[in-house]
C-alpha positions as CSV (number, residue, x, y, z in Angstrom):
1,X,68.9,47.5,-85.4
2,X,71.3,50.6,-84.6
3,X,68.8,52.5,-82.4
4,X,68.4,49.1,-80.7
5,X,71.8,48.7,-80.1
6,X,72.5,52.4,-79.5
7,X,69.6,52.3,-76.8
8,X,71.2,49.5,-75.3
9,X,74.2,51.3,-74.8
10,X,72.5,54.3,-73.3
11,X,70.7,51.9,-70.8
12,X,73.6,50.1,-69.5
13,X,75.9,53.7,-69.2
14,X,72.5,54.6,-67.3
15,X,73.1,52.0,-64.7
16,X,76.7,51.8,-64.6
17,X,77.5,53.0,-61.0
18,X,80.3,55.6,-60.4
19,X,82.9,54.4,-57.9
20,X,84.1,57.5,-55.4
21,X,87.6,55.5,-54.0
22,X,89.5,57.1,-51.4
23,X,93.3,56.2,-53.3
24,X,95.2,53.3,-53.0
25,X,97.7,53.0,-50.2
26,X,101.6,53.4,-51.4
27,X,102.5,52.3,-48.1
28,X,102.2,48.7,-47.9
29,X,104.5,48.4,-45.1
30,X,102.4,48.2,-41.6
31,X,105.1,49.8,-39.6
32,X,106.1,53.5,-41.2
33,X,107.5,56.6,-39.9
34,X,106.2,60.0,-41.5
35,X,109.4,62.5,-42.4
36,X,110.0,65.6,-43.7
37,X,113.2,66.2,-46.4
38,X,115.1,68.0,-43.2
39,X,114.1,64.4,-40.6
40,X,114.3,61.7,-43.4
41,X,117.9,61.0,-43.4
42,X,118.5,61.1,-39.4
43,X,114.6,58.5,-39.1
44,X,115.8,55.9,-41.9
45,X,119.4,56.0,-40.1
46,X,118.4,55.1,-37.0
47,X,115.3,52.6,-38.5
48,X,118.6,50.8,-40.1
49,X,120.6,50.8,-37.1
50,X,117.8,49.2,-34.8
51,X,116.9,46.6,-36.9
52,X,113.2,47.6,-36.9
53,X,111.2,46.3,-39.7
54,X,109.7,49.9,-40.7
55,X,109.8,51.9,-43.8
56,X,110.7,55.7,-43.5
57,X,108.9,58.1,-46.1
58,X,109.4,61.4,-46.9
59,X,106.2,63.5,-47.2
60,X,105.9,67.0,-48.8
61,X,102.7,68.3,-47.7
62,X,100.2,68.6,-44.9
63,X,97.7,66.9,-47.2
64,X,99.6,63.9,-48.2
65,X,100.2,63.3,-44.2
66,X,96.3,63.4,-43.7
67,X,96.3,61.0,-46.6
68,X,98.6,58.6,-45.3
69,X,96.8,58.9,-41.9
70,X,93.2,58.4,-43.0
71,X,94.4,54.9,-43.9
72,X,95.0,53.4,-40.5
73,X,91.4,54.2,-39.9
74,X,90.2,51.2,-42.3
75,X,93.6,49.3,-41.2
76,X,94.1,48.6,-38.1
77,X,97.8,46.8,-38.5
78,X,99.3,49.7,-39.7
79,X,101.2,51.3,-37.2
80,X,102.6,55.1,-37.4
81,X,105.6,57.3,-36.0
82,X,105.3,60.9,-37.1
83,X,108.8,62.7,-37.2
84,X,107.4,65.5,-38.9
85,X,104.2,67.2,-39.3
86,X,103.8,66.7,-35.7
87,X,100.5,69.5,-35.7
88,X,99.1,67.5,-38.3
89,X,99.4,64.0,-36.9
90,X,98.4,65.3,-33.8
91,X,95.2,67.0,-34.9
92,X,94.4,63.3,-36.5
93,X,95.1,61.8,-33.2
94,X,92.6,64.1,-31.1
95,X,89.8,64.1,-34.2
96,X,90.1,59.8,-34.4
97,X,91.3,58.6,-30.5
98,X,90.7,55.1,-31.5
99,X,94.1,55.2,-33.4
100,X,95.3,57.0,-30.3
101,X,97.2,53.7,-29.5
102,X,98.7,52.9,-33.1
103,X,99.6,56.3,-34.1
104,X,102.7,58.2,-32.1
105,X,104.4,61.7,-32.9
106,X,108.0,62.5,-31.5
107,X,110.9,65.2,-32.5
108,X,113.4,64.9,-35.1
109,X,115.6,63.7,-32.1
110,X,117.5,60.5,-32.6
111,X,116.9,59.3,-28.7
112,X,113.2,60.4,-29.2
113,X,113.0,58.2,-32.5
114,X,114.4,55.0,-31.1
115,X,112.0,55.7,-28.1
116,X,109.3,55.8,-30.4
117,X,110.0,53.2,-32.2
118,X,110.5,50.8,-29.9
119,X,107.0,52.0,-28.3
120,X,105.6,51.5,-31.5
121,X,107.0,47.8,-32.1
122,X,106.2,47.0,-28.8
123,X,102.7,47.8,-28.8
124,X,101.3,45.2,-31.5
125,X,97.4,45.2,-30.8
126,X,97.0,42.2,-33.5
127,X,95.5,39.0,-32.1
128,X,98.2,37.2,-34.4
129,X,96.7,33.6,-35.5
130,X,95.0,32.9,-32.4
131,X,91.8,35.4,-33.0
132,X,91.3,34.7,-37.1
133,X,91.6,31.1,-36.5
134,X,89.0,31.4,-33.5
135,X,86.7,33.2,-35.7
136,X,86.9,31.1,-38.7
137,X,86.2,28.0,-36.8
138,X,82.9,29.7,-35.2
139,X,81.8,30.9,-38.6
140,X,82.4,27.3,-39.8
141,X,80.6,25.7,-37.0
142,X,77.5,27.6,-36.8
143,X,78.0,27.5,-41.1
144,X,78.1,23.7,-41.2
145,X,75.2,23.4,-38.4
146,X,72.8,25.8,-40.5
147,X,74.0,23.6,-43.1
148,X,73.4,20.2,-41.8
149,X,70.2,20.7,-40.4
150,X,68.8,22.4,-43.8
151,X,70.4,19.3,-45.8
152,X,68.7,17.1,-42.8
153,X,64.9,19.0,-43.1
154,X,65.3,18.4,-47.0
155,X,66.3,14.7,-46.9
156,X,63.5,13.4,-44.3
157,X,60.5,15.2,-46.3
């Protein structure tokens, strides 16, 4: 009974599958602006005193930026003003273009970050309801018409 049970155990370690995950996202916000210790005071001021719904976060390294970054690959409402790291976010931007229009880098200048940021709010590429609710009913449609007709075929033989 033990080397049954111990076998057992062996088999289902042997086809557990390991997970490789990328990290979780500590940025839920869809609007942020990267910053540096020296740009995080003079971004967050002037985030507050537009109004803008964004979230300002301090980064400490190059790799944490990249991080951050290699998330608005998989989503594509997150939006991005860099203060700081500008070589890094701007080696992203020429590597992945397709983020070219979500993804902005400006100087630790308070004119440049309002400019930014309103460049950034401005350009929403989300369909908003319209293009879920337009895809759902399509799926649903051609779902319901596979449906009916297989319920149909079943019910008249």
């Amino acid at each position: 009974m033990k080397i049954k049970v111990i076998c057992l155990l062996i088999l289902i370690m042997g086809t557990v599958v390991s997970v490789s995950a990328h990290g979780v996202d500590v940025t839920p916000q869809s609007t942020i602006v990267i910053a540096d210790n020296s740009s995080g005071v003079l971004a967050k001021k002037v985030v507050d005193e537009m109004g803008v719904n964004a979230s300002v976060y301090r980064f400490t390294s190059d790799d944490e930026v990249a991080h951050q970054l290699e998330h608005a690959l998989s989503n594509p409402n997150k939006r991005i003003l860099a203060v700081a790291y500008q070589g890094t976010v701007s080696e992203f931007i020429a590597n992945n273009s397709n983020v070219s229009n979500r993804v902005f880098v400006c100087s630790a200048d308070e004119m440049d970050i309002k400019n930014g940021l309103t460049l950034l709010t401005s350009n929403n590429s989300s369909g908003g309801f319209a293009t879920p609710f337009a895809a759902g009913i399509l799926i649903g449609v051609m779902g319901g018409l596979a449906g009916g007709a297989f319920w149909m075929k079943r019910k008249i033989s």
